[in-house]
C-alpha positions in Angstrom: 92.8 124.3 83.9 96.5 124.9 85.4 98.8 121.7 84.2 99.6 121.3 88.1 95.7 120.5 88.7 95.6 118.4 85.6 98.2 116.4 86.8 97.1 115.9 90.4 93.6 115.5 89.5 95.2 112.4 86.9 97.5 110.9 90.0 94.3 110.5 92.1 92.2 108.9 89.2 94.4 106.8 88.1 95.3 105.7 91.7 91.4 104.9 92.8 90.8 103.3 88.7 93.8 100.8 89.1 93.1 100.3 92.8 89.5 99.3 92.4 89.8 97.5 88.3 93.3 95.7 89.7 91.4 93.9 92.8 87.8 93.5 90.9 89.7 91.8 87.9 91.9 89.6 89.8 89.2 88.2 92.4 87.0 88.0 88.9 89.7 85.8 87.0 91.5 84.2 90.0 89.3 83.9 92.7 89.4 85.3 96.7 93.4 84.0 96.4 94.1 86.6 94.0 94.3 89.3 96.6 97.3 88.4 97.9 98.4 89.5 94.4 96.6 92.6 94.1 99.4 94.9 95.8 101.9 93.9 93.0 99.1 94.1 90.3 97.9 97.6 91.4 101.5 98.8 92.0 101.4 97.7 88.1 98.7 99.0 87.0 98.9 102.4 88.7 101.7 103.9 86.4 100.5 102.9 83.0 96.9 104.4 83.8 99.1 107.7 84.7 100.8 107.5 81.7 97.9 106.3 79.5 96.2 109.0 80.9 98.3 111.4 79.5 97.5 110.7 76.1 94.0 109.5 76.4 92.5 112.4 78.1 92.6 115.3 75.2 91.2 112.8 73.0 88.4 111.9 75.6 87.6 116.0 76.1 87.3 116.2 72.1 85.4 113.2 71.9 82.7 114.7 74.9 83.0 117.8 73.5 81.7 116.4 70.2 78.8 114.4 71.8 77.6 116.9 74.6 78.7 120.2 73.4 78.6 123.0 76.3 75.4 125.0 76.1 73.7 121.8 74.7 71.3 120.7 77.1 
């Protein structure tokens, strides 16, 4: 896969994984109140899941790779 498409495709999961996790955990631990914080959270959160991301992901394709090897049904 082209690094460009690797690195979109990683800017739009990360933006709709710390979108969604920032808002479900901050109405789980602080209640309906917490959304007024959930802009700042996710504005947080959204560049260390990019960055994590960067790291994590080869590890996560070995690991899969591992488990469900291709041609394995």
């Amino acid at each position: 896969m082209p690094i460009k498409t690797k690195l979109v495709m990683s800017l739009f999961m990360t933006f709709f994984m710390a979108l969604i996790m920032s808002g479900i955990m901050g109405v789980i631990n602080g209640g309906p109140a917490a959304l007024a914080r959930w802009p700042m959270g996710f504005a947080m959160a959204w560049p260390i899941a990019f960055i994590v991301t960067q790291f994590v992901t080869p590890l996560a394709f070995n690991l899969a790779f591992m488990v469900a090897p291709p041609g394995r049904a």
